[in-house]
Legacy VTK file of the C-alpha trace (Angstrom):
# vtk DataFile Version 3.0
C-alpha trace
ASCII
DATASET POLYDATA
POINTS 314 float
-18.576 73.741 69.338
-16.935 75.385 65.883
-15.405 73.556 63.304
-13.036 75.429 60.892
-12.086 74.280 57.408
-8.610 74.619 55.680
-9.674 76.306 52.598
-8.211 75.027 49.263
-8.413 77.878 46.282
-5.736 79.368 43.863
-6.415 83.387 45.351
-8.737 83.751 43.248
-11.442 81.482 43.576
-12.326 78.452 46.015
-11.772 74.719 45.290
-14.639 72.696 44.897
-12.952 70.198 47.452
-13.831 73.342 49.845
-17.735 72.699 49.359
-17.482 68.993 49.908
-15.378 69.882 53.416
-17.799 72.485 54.565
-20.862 69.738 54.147
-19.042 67.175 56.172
-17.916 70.221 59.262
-22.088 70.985 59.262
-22.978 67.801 60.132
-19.933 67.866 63.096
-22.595 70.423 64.638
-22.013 74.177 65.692
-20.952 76.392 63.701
-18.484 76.644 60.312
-15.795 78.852 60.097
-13.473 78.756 57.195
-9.651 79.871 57.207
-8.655 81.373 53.612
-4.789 81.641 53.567
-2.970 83.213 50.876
-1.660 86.798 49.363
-4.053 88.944 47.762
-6.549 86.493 48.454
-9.110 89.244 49.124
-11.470 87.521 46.606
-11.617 83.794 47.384
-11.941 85.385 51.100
-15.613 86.495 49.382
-15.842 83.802 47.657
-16.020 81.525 51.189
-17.876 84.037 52.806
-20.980 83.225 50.247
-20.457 79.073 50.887
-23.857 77.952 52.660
-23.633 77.117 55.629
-20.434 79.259 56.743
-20.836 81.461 59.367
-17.472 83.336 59.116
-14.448 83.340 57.244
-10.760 83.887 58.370
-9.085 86.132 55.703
-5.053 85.658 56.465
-2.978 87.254 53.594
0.725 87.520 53.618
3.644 86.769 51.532
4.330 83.555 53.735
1.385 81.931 52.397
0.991 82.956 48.701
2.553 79.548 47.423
0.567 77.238 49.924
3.649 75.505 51.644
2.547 73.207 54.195
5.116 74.322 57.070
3.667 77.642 56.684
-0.090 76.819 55.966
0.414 74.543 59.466
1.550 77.242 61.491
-1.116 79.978 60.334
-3.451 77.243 61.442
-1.935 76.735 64.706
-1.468 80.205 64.910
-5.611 80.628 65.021
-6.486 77.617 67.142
-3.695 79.378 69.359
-5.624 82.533 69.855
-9.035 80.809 69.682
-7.668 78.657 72.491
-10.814 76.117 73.057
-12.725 77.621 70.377
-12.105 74.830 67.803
-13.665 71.212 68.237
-12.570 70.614 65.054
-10.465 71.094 62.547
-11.186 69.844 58.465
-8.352 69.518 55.358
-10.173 68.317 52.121
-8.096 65.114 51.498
-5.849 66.337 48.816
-2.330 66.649 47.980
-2.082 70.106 50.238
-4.578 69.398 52.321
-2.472 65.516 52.984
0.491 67.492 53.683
-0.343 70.163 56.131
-3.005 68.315 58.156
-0.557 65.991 60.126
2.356 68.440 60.915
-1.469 70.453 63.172
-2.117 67.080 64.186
1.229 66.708 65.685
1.815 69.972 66.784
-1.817 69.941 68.897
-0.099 66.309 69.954
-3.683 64.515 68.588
-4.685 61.852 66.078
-5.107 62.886 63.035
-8.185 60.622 61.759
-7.775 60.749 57.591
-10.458 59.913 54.531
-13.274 60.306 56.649
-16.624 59.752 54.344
-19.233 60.120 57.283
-20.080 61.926 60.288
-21.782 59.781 62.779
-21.498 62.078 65.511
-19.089 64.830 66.848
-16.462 62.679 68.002
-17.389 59.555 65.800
-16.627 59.236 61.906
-16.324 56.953 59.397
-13.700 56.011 56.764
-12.281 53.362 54.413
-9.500 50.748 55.096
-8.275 48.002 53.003
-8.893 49.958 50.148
-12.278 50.235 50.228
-13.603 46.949 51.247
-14.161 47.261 54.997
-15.228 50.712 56.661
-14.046 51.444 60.001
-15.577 53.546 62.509
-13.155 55.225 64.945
-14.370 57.301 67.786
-11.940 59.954 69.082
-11.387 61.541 72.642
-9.235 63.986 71.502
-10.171 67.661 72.599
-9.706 68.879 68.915
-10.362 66.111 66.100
-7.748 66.859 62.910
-9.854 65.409 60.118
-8.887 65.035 56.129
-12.502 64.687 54.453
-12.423 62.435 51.290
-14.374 64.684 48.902
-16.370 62.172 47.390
-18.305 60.965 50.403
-20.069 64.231 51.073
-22.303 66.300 48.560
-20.843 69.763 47.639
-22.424 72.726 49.555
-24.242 75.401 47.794
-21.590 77.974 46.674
-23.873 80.834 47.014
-26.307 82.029 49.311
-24.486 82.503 51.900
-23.508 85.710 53.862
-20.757 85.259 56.247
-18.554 88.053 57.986
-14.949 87.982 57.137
-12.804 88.319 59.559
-8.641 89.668 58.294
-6.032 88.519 60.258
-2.284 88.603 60.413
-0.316 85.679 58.370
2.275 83.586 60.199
5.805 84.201 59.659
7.937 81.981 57.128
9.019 78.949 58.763
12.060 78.990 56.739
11.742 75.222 56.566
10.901 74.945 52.951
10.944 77.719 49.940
9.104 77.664 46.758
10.716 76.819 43.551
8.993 76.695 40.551
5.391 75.145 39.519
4.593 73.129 36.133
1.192 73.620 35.829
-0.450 70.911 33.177
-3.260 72.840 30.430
-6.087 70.965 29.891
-9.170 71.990 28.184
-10.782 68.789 29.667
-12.683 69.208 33.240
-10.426 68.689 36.246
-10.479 64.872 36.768
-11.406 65.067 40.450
-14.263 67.361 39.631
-15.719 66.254 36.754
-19.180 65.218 36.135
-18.320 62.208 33.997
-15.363 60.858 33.323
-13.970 57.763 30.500
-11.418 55.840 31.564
-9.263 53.608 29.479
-7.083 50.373 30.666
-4.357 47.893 29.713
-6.530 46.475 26.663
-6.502 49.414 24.697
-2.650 47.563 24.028
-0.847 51.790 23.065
-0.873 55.039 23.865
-1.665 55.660 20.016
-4.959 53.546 20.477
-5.236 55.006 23.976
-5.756 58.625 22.131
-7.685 57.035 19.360
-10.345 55.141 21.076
-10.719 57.568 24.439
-10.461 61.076 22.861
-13.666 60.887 20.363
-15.663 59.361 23.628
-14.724 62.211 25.728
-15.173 65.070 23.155
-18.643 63.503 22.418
-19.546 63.694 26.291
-17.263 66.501 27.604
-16.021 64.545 29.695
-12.689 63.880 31.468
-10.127 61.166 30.584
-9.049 58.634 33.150
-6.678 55.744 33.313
-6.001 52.256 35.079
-2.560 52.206 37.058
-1.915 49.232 34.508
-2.583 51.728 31.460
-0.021 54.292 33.186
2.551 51.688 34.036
2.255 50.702 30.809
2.788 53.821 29.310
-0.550 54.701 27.628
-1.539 57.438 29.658
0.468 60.339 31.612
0.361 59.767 35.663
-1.715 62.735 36.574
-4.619 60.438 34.947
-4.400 57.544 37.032
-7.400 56.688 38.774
-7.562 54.394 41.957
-5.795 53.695 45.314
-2.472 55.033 44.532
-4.044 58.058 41.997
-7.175 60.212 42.473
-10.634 59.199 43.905
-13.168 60.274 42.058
-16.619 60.198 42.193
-18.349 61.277 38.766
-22.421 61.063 37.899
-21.061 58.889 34.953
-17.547 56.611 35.080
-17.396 54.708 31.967
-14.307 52.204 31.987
-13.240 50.799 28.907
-10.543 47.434 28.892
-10.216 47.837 32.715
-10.783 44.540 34.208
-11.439 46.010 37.739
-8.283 45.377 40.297
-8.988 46.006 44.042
-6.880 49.180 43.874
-9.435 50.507 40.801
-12.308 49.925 42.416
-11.205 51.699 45.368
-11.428 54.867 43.431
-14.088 54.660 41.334
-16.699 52.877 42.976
-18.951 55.480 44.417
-19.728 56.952 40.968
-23.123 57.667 40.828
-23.827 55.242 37.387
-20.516 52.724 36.495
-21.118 51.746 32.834
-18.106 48.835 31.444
-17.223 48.096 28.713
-15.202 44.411 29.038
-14.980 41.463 26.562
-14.050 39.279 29.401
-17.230 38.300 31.175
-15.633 37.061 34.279
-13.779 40.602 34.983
-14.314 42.005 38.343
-15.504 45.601 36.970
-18.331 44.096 36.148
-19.331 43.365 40.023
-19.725 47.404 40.771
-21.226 48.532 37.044
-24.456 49.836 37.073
-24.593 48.858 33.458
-21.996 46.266 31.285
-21.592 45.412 27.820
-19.479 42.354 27.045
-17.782 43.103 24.371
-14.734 44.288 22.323
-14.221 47.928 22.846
-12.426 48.397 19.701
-15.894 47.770 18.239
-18.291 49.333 21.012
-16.531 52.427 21.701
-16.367 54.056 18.210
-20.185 52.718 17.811
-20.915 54.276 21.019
-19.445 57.376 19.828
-21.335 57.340 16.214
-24.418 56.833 18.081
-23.804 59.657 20.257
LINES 1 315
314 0 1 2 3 4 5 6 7 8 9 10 11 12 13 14 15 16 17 18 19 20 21 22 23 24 25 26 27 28 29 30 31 32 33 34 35 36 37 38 39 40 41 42 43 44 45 46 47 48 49 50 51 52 53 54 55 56 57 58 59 60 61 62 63 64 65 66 67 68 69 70 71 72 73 74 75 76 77 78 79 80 81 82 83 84 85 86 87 88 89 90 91 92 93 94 95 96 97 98 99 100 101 102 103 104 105 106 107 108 109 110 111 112 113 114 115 116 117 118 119 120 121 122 123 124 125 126 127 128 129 130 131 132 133 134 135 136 137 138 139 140 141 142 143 144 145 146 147 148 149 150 151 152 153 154 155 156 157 158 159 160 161 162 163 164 165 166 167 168 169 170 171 172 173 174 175 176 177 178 179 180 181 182 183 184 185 186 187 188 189 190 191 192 193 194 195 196 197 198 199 200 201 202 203 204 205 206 207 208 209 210 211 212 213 214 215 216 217 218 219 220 221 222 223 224 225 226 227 228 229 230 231 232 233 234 235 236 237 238 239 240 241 242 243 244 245 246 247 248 249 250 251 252 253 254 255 256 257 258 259 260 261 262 263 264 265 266 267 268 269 270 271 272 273 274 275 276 277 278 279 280 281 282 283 284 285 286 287 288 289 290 291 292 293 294 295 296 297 298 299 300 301 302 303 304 305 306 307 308 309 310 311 312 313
């Protein structure tokens, strides 16, 4: 029994979505093989190779893959469960935007069910994952001769990016589908810590009434703690904050060792992706608000006041 994970890195180095995928295919059993898929990849390949817990790495570096389209990330993944025919038990996309996209054109392909968002590996052929956005957890056992899994990051601890020692293993890259060609890429600079990634995170809502006051009252907060700045959908919707910010349901799960929400009053959808920070602080002058139910610690009052206090203690 092998499991092989669907690398996410930038050529250069690997994802930390990787790690969190690589944890969750070790406790699927056997052993860990990870597929790196891109041109001039040569060093992310070493980068995997040194993951803990990997016991070989699939180098695949061609032209075809440089830009990460899904048609052609799917069929270089066929391509080695192909030639491994058997070999793979199963196969594990960190749940992200790439990962999202190529897992279920596999899934279809190898005519299985994909099972998405897992956050817990029962057994080999039993996982869990969230439905109804967080409030019930379903467990869904699968028959399927090769399980297609997306791992939701934050359910499973990062594994050790060093200390590892696995062979790497160059193959040839699929062929461009022809399906789909790459056009251009906006990339957003930030000298902020990658939302999804970042240790602690402040996240500002509706109540903060601007995106002047948004900037105001968040920024200080965040440069005192280097942290990251997040937003309620309402805050985006509203205009306060850009959508790559959004938090929750519909915008990024994250899972910092410090969330500290500021005017969000806590909808369902929130919650959803924010609730298995390690330490929830709020800070809410409406005591009946629903953010309040998953904090670790609340204040009640107006943030207007608390957060620059917070940040002149600090």
């Amino acid at each position: 029994m092998t499991s092989l994970v669907i690398a996410e890195h930038d050529n250069a180095s690997i994802k930390s979505a990787t790690l969190n995928t690589v944890t969750a295919a070790v406790a699927c059993g056997g052993d860990v093989h990870v597929l790196v898929a891109g041109e001039n990849a040569g060093a992310a390949a070493a980068a995997a190779a040194q993951i803990a817990g990997v016991a070989k790495v699939i180098h695949a570096d061609g032209a075809s893959l440089k830009d990460g389209l899904a048609e052609n990330l799917a069929a270089q993944v066929l391509a080695i469960v192909e030639r491994g025919a058997g070999h793979y038990s199963h196969l594990l996309f960190p749940s992200t935007a790439s990962g999202k996209n190529a897992a279920p054109r596999v899934a279809a392909k190898l005519d299985v069910a994909q099972i998405s968002d897992i956050t817990k590996v029962d057994s080999p052929d039993t996982f869990e994952r969230p439905i109804y956005a967080g409030n019930a957890i379903a467990t869904v056992q699968s028959s399927d001769a090769v399980k297609v899994l997306t791992v939701r990051t934050t359910g499973f601890d990062a594994a050790a990016a060093t200390g590892g020692a696995a062979a790497v293993e160059t193959v040839a890259a699929a062929a461009d589908s022809g399906k789909s060609r790459f056009v251009g890429r906006e990339v957003t600079k930030n000298d902020r810590p990658e939302l999804t990634a970042a240790k602690i995170i402040v996240s500002g809502g509706r109540a903060l009434g601007s995106a002047e006051k948004f900037q105001e009252v968040m920024t200080p907060l965040a440069d005192k703690l280097g942290a990251a700045i997040g937003a309620s959908r309402a805050a985006v919707d509203a205009g306060y904050a850009p959508n790559d910010l959004q938090v929750g349901q519909t915008g990024k799960i994250v899972a910092p060792q410090l969330y500290i929400a500021c005017g969000i009053s806590g909808a369902i959808q929130h919650l959803a992706g924010m609730k298995d920070s390690k330490v929830i602080v709020a800070i809410n002058k409406d005591p009946e608000a629903p953010i309040f139910s998953v904090a670790d610690y609340g204040l009640e009052a107006d943030l207007f006041q608390a957060v620059p206090e917070l940040v002149k203690a600090l």
